[in-house]
PDB file with SEQRES, HELIX, SHEET and CRYST1 records, atoms N, CA, C and O in Angstrom:
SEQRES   1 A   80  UNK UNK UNK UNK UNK UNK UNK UNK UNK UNK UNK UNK UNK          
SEQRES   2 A   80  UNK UNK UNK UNK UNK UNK UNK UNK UNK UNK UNK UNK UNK          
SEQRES   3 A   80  UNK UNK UNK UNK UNK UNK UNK UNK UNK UNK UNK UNK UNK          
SEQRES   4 A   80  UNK UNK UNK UNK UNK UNK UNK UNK UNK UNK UNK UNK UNK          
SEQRES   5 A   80  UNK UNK UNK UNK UNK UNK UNK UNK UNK UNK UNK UNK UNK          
SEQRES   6 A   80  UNK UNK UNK UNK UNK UNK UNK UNK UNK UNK UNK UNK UNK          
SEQRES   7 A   80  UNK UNK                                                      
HELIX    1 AA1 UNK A   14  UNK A   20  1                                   7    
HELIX    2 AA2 UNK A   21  UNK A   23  5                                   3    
HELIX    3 AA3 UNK A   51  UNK A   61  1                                  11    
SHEET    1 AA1 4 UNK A  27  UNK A  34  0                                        
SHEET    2 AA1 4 UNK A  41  UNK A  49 -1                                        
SHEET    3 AA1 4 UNK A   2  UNK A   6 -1                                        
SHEET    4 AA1 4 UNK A  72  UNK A  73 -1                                        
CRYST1    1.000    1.000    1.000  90.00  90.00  90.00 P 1           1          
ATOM      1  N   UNK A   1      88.758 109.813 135.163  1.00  0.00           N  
ATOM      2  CA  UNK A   1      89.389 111.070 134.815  1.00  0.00           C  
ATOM      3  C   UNK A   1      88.742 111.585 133.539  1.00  0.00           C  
ATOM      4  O   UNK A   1      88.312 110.786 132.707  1.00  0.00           O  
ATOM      5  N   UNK A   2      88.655 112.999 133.349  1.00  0.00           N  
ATOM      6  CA  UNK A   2      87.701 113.654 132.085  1.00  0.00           C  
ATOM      7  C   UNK A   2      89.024 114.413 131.760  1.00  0.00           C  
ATOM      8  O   UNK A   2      89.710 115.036 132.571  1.00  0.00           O  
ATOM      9  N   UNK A   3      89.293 114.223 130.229  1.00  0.00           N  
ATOM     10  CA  UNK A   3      90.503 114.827 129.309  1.00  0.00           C  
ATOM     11  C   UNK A   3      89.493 115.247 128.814  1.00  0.00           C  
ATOM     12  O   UNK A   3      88.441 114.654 128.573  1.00  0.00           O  
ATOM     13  N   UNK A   4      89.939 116.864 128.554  1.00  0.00           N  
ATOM     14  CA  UNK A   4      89.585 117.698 127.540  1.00  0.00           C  
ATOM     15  C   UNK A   4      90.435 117.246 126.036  1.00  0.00           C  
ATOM     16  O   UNK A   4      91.613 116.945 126.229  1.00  0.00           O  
ATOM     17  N   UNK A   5      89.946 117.169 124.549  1.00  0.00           N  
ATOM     18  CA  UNK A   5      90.779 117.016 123.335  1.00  0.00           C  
ATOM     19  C   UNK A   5      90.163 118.276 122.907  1.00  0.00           C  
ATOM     20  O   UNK A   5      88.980 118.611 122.952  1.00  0.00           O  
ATOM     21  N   UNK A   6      91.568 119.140 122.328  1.00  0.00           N  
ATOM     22  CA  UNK A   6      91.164 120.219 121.352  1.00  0.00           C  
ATOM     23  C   UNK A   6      91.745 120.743 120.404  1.00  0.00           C  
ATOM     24  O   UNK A   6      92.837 121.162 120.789  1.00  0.00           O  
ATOM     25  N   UNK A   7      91.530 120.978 119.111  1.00  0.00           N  
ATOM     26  CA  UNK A   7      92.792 121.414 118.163  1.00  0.00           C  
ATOM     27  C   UNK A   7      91.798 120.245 117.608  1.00  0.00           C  
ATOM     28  O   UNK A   7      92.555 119.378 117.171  1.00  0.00           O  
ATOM     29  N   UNK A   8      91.044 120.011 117.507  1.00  0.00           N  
ATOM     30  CA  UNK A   8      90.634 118.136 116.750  1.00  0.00           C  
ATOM     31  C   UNK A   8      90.543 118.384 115.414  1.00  0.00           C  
ATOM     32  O   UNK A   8      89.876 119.417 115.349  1.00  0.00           O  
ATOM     33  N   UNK A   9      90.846 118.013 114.233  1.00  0.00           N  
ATOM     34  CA  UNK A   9      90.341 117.829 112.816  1.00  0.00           C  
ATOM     35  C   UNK A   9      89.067 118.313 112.594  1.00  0.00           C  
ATOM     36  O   UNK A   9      88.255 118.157 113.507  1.00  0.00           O  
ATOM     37  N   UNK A  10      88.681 118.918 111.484  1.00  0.00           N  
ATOM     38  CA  UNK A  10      86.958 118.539 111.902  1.00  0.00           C  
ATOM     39  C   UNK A  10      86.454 117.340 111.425  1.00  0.00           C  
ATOM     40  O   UNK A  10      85.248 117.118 111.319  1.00  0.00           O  
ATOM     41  N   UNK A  11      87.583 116.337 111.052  1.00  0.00           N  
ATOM     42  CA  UNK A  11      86.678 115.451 110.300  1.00  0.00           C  
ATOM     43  C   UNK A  11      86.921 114.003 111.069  1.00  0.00           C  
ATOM     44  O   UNK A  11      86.636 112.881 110.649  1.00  0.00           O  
ATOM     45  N   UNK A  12      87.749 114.508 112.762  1.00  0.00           N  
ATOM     46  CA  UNK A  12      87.938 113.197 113.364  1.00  0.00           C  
ATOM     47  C   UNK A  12      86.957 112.900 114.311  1.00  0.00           C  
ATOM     48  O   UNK A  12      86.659 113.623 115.262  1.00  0.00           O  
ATOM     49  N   UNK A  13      86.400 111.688 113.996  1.00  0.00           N  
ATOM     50  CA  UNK A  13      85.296 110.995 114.775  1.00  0.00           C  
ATOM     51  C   UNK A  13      85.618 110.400 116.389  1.00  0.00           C  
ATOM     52  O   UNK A  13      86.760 110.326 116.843  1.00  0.00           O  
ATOM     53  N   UNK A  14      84.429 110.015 117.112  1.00  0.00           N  
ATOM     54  CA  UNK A  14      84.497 109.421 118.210  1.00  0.00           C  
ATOM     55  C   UNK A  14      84.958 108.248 118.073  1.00  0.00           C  
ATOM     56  O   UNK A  14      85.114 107.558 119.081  1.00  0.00           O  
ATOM     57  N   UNK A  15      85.188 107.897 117.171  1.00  0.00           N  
ATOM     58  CA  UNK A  15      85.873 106.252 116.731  1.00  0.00           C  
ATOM     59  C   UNK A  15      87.138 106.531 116.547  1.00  0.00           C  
ATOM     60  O   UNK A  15      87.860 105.739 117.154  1.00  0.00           O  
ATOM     61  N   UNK A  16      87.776 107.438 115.880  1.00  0.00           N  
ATOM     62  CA  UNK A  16      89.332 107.794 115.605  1.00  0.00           C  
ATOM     63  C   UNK A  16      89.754 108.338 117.157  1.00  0.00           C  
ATOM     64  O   UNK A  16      90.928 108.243 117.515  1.00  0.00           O  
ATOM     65  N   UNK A  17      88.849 108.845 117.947  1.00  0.00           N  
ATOM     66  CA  UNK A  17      89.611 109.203 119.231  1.00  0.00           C  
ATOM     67  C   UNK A  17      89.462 108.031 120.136  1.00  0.00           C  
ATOM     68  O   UNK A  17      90.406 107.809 120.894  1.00  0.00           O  
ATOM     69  N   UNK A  18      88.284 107.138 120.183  1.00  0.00           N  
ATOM     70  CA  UNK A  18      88.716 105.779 121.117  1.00  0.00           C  
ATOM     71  C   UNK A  18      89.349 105.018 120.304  1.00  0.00           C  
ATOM     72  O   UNK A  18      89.360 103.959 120.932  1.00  0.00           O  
ATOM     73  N   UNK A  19      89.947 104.808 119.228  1.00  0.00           N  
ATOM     74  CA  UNK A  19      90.735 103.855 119.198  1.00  0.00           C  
ATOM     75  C   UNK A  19      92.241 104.471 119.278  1.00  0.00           C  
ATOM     76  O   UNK A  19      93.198 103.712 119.434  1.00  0.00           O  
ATOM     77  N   UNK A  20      92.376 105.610 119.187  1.00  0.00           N  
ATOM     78  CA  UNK A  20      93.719 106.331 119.191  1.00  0.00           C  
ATOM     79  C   UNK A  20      93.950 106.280 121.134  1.00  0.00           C  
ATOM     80  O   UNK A  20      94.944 105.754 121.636  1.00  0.00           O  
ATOM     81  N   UNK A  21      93.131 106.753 121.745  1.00  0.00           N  
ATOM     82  CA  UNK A  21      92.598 106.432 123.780  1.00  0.00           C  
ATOM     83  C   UNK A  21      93.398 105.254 124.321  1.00  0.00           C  
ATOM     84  O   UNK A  21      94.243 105.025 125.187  1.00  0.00           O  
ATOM     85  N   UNK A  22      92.449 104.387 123.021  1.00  0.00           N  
ATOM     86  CA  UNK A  22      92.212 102.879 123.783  1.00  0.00           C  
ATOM     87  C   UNK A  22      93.397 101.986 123.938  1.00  0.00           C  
ATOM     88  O   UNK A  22      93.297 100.880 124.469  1.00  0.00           O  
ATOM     89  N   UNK A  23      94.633 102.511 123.428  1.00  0.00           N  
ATOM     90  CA  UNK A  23      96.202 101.891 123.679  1.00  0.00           C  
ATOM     91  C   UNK A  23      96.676 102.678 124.864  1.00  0.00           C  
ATOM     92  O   UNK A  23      97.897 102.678 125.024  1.00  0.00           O  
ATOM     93  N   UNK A  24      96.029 103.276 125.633  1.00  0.00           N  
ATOM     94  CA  UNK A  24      96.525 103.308 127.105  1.00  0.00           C  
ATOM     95  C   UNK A  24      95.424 102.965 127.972  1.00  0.00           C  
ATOM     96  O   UNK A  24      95.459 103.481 129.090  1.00  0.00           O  
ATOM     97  N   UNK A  25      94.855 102.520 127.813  1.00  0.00           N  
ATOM     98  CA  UNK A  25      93.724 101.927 128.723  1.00  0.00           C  
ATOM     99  C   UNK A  25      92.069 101.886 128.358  1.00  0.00           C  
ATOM    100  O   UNK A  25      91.580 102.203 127.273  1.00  0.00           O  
ATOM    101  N   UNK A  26      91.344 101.414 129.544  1.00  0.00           N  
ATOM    102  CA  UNK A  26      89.857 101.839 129.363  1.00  0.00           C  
ATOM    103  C   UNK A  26      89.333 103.274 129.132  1.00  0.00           C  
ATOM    104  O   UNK A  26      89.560 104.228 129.876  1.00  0.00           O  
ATOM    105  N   UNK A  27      88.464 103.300 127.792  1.00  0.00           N  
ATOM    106  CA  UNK A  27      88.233 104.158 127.123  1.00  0.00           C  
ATOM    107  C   UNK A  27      86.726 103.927 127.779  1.00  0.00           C  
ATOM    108  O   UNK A  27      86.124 102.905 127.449  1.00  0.00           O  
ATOM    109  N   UNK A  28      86.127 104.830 128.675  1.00  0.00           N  
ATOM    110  CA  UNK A  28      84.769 105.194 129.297  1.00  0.00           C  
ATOM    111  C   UNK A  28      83.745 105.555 128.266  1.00  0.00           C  
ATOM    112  O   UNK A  28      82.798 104.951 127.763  1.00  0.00           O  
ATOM    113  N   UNK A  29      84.236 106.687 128.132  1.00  0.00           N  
ATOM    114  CA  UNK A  29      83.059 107.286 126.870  1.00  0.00           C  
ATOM    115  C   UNK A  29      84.324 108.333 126.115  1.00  0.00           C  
ATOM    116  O   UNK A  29      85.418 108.711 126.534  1.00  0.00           O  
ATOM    117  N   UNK A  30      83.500 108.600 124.673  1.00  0.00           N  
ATOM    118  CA  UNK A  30      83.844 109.747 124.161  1.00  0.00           C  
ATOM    119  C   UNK A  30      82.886 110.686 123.292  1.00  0.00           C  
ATOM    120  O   UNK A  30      82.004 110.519 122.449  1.00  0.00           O  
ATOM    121  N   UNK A  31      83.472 111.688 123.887  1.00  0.00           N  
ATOM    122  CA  UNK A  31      82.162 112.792 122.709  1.00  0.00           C  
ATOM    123  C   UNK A  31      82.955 113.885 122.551  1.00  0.00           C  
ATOM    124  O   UNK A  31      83.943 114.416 123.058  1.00  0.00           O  
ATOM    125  N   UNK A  32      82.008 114.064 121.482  1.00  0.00           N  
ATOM    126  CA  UNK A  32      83.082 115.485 120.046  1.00  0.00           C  
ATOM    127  C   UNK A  32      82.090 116.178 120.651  1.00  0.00           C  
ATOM    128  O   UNK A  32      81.073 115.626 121.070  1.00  0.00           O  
ATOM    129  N   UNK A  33      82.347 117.615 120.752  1.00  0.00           N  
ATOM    130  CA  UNK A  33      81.400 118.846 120.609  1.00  0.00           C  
ATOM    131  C   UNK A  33      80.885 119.047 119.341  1.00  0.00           C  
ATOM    132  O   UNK A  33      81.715 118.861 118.452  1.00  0.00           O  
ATOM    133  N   UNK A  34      79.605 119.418 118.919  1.00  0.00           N  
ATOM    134  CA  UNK A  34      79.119 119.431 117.620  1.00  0.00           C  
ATOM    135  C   UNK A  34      77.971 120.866 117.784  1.00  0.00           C  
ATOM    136  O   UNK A  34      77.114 121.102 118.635  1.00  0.00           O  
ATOM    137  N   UNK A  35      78.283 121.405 116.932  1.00  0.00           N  
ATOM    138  CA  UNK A  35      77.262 123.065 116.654  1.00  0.00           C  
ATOM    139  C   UNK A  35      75.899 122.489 116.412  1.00  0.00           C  
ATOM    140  O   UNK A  35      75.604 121.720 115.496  1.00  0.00           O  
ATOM    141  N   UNK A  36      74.997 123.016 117.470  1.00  0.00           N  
ATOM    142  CA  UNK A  36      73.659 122.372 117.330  1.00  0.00           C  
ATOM    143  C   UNK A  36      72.677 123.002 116.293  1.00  0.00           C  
ATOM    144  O   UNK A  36      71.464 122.871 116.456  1.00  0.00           O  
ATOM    145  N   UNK A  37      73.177 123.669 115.250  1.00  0.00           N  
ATOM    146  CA  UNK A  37      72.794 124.096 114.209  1.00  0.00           C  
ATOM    147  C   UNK A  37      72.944 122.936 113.108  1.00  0.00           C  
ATOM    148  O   UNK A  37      72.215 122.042 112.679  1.00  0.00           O  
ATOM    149  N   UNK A  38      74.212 123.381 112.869  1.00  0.00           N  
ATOM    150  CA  UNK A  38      74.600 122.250 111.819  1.00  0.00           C  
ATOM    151  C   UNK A  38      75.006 121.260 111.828  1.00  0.00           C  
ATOM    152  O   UNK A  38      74.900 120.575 110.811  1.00  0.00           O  
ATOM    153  N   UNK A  39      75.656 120.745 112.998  1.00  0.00           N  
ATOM    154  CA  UNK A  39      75.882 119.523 113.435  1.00  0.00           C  
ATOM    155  C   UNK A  39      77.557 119.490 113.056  1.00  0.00           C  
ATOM    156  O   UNK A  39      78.017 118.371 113.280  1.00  0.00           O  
ATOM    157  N   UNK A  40      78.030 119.944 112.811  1.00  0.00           N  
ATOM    158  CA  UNK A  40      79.425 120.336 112.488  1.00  0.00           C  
ATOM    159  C   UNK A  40      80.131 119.860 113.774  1.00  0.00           C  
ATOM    160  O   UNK A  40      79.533 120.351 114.731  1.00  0.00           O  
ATOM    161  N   UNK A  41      81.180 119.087 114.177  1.00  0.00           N  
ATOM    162  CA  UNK A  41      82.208 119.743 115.141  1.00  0.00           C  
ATOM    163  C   UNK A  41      82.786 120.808 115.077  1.00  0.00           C  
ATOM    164  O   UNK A  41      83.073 121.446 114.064  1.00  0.00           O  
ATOM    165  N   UNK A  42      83.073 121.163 116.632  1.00  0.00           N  
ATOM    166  CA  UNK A  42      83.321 121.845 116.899  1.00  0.00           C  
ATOM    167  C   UNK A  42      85.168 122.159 116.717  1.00  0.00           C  
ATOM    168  O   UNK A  42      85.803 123.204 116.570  1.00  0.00           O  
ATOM    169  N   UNK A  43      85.542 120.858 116.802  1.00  0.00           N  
ATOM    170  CA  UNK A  43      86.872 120.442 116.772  1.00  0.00           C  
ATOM    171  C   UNK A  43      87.420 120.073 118.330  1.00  0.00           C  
ATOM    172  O   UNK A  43      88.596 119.854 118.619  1.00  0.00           O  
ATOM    173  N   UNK A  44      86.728 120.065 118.891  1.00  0.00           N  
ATOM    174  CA  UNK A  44      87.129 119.403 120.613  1.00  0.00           C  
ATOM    175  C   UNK A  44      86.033 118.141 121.178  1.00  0.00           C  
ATOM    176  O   UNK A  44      84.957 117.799 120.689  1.00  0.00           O  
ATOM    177  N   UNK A  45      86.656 117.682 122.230  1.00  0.00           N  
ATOM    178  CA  UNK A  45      85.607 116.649 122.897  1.00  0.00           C  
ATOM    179  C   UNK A  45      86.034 116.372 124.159  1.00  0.00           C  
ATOM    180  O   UNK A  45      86.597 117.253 124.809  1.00  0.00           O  
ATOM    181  N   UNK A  46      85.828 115.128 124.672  1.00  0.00           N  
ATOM    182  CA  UNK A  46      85.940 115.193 125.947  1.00  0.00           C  
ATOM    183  C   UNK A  46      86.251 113.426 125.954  1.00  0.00           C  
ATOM    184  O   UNK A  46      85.571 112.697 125.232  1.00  0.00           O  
ATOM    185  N   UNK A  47      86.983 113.050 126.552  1.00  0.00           N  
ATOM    186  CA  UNK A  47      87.305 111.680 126.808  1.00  0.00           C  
ATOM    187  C   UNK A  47      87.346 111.561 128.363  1.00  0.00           C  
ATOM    188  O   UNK A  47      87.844 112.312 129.201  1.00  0.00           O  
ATOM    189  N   UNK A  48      86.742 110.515 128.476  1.00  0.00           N  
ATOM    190  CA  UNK A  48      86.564 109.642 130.148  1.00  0.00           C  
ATOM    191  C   UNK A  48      87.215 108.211 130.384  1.00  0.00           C  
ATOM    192  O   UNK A  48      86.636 107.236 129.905  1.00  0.00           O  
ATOM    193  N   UNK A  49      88.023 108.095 130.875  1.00  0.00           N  
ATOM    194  CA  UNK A  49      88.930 106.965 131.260  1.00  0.00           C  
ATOM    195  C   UNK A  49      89.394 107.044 132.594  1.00  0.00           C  
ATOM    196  O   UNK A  49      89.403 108.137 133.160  1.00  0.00           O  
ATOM    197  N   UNK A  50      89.879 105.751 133.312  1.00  0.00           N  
ATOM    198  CA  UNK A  50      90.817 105.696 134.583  1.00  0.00           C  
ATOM    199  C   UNK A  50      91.697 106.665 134.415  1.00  0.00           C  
ATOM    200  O   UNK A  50      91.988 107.244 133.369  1.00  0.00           O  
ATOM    201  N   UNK A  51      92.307 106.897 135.990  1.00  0.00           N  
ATOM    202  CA  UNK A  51      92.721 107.944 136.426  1.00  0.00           C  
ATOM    203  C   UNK A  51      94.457 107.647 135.623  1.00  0.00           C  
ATOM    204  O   UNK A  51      95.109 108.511 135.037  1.00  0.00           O  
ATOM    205  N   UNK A  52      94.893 106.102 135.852  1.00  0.00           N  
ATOM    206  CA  UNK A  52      95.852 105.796 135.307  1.00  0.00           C  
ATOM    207  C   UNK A  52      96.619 105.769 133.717  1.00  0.00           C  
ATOM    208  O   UNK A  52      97.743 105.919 133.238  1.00  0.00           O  
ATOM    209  N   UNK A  53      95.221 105.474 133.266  1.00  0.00           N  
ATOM    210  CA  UNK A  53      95.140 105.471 131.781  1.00  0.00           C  
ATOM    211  C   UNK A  53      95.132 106.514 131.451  1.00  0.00           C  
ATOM    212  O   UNK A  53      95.935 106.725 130.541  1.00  0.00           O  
ATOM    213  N   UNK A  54      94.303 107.745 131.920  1.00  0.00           N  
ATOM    214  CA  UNK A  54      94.105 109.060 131.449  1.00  0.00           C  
ATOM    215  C   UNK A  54      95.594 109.824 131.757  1.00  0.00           C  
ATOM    216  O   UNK A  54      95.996 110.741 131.041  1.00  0.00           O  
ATOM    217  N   UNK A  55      96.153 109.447 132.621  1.00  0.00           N  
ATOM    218  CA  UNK A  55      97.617 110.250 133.110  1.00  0.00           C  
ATOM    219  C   UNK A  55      98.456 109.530 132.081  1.00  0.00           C  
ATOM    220  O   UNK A  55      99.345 110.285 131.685  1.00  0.00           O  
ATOM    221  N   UNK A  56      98.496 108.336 131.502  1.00  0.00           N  
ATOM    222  CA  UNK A  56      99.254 108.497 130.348  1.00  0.00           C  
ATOM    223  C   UNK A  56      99.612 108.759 129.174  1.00  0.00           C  
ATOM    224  O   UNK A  56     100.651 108.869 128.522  1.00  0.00           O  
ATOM    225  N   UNK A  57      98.139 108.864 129.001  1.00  0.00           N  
ATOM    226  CA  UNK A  57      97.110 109.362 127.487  1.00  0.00           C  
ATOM    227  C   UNK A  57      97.719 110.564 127.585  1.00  0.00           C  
ATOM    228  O   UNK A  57      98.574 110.874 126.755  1.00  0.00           O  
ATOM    229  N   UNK A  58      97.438 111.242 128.407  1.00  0.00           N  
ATOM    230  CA  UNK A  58      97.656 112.967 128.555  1.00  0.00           C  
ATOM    231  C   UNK A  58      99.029 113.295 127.938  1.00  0.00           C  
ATOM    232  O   UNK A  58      99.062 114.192 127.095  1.00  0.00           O  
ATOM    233  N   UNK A  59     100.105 112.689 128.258  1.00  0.00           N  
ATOM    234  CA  UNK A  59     101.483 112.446 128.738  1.00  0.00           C  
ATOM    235  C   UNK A  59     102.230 112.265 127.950  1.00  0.00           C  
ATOM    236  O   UNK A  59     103.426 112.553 127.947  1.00  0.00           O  
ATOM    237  N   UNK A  60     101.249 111.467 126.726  1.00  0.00           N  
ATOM    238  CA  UNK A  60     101.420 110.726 125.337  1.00  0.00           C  
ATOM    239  C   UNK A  60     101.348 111.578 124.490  1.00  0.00           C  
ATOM    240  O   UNK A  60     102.304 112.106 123.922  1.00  0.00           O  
ATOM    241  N   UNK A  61      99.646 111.903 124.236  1.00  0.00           N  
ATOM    242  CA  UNK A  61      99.158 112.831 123.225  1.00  0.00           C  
ATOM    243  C   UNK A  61      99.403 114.024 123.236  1.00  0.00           C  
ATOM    244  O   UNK A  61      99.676 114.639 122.205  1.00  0.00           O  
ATOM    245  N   UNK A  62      99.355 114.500 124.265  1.00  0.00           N  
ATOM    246  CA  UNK A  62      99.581 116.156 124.101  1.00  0.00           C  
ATOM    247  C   UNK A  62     100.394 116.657 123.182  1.00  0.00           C  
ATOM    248  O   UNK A  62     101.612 116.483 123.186  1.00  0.00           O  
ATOM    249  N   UNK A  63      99.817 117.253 122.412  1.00  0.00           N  
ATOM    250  CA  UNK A  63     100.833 118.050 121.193  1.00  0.00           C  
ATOM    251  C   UNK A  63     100.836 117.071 120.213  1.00  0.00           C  
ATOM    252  O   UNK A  63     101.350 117.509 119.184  1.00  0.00           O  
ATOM    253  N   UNK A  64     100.508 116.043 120.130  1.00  0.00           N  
ATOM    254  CA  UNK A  64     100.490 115.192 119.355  1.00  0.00           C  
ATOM    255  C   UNK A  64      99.932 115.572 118.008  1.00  0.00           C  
ATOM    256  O   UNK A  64      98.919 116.267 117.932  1.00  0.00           O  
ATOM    257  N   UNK A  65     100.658 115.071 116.798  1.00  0.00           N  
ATOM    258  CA  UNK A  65     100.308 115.665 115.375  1.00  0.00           C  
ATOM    259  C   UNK A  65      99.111 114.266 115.024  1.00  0.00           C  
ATOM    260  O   UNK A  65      99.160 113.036 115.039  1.00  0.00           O  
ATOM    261  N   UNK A  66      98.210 115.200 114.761  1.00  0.00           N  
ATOM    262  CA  UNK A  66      97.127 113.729 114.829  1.00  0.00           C  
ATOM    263  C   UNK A  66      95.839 113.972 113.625  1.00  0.00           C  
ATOM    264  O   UNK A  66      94.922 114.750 113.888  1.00  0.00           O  
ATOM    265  N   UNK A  67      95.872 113.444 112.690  1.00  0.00           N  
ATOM    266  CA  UNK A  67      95.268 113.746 111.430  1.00  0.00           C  
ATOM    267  C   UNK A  67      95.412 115.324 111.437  1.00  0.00           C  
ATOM    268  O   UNK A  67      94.661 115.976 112.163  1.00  0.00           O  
ATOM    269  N   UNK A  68      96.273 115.897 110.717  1.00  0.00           N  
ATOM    270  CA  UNK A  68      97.007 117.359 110.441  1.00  0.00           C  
ATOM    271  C   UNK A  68      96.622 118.349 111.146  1.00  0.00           C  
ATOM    272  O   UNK A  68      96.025 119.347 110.744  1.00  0.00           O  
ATOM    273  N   UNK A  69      97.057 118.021 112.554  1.00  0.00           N  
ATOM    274  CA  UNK A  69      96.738 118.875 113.392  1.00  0.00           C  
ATOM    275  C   UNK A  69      97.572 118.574 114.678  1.00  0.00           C  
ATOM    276  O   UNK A  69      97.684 117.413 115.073  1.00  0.00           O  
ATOM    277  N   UNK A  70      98.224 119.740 115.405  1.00  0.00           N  
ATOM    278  CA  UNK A  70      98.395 119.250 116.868  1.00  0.00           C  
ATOM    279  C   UNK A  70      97.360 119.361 117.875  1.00  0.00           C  
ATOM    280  O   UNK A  70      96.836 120.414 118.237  1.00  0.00           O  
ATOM    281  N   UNK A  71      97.065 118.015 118.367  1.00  0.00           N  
ATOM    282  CA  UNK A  71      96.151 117.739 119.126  1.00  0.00           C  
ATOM    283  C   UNK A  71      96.166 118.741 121.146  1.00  0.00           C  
ATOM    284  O   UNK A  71      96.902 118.380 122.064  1.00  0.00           O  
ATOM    285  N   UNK A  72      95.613 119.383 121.191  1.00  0.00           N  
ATOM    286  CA  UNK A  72      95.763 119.461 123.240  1.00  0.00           C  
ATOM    287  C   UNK A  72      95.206 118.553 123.812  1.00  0.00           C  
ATOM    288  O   UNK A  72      94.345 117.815 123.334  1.00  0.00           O  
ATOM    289  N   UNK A  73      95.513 118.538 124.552  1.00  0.00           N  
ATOM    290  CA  UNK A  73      94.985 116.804 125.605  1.00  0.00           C  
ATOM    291  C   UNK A  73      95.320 117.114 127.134  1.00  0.00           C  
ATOM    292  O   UNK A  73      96.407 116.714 127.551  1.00  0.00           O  
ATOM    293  N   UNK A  74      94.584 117.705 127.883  1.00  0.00           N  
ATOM    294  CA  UNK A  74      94.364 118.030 128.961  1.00  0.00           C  
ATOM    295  C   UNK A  74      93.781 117.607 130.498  1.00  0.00           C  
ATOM    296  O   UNK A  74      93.139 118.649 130.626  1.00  0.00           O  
ATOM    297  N   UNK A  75      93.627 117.197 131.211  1.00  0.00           N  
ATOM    298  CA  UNK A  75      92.555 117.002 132.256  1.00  0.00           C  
ATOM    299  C   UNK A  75      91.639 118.167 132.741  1.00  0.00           C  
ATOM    300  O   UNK A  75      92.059 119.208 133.249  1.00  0.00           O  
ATOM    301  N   UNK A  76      90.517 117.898 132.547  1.00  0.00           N  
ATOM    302  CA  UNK A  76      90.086 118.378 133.082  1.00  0.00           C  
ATOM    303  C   UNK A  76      89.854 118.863 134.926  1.00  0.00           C  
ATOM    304  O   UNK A  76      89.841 118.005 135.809  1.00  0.00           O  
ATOM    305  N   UNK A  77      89.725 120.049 135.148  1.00  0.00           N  
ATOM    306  CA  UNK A  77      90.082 120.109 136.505  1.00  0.00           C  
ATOM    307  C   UNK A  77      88.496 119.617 137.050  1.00  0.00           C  
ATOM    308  O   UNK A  77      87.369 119.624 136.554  1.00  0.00           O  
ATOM    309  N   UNK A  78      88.986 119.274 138.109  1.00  0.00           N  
ATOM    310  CA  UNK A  78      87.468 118.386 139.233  1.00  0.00           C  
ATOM    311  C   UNK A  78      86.525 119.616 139.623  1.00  0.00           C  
ATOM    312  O   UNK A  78      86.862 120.385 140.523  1.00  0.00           O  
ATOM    313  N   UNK A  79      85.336 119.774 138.916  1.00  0.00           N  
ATOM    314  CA  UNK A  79      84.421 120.734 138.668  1.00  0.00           C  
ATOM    315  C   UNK A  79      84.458 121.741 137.976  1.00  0.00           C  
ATOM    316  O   UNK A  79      83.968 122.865 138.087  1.00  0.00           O  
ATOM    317  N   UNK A  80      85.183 121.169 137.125  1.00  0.00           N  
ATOM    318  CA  UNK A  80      85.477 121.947 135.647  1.00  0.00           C  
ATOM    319  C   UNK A  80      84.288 121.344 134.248  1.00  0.00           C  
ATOM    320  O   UNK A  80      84.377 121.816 133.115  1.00  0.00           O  
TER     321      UNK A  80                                                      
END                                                                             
């Protein structure tokens, strides 16, 4: 399953989002969007996990206040 994260900090890493992931399951991959200028995030990313894990992650986080911010936490739709 591919979760969209958005609302992100700009200063939260791919490490603060798999280990925040990784208490509902296998954490696949994760990646921040980053401005290919400056390398900045963007403040969103994309997380890949089981279909099971990701349906609770979602379920969990959404709206979630997560380094001073409410987090969105979405699925992505299948060819999205």
């Amino acid at each position: 399953m591919n979760i969209f994260v958005g609302n992100l900090n700009k200063k939260t890493t791919a490490n603060h989002l798999f280990q925040l992931f990784l208490q509902f399951g296998k954490v696949i991959s994760v990646r921040i969007l980053r401005d290919n200028q400056t390398g900045y995030s963007l403040g969103c990313g994309y997380i890949e996990m089981d279909s099971q894990a990701g349906s609770a992650a979602i379920q969990n986080l959404h709206e979630m206040f997560f380094m001073n911010t409410y987090m969105e936490v979405n699925e992505v739709p299948i060819g999205g």
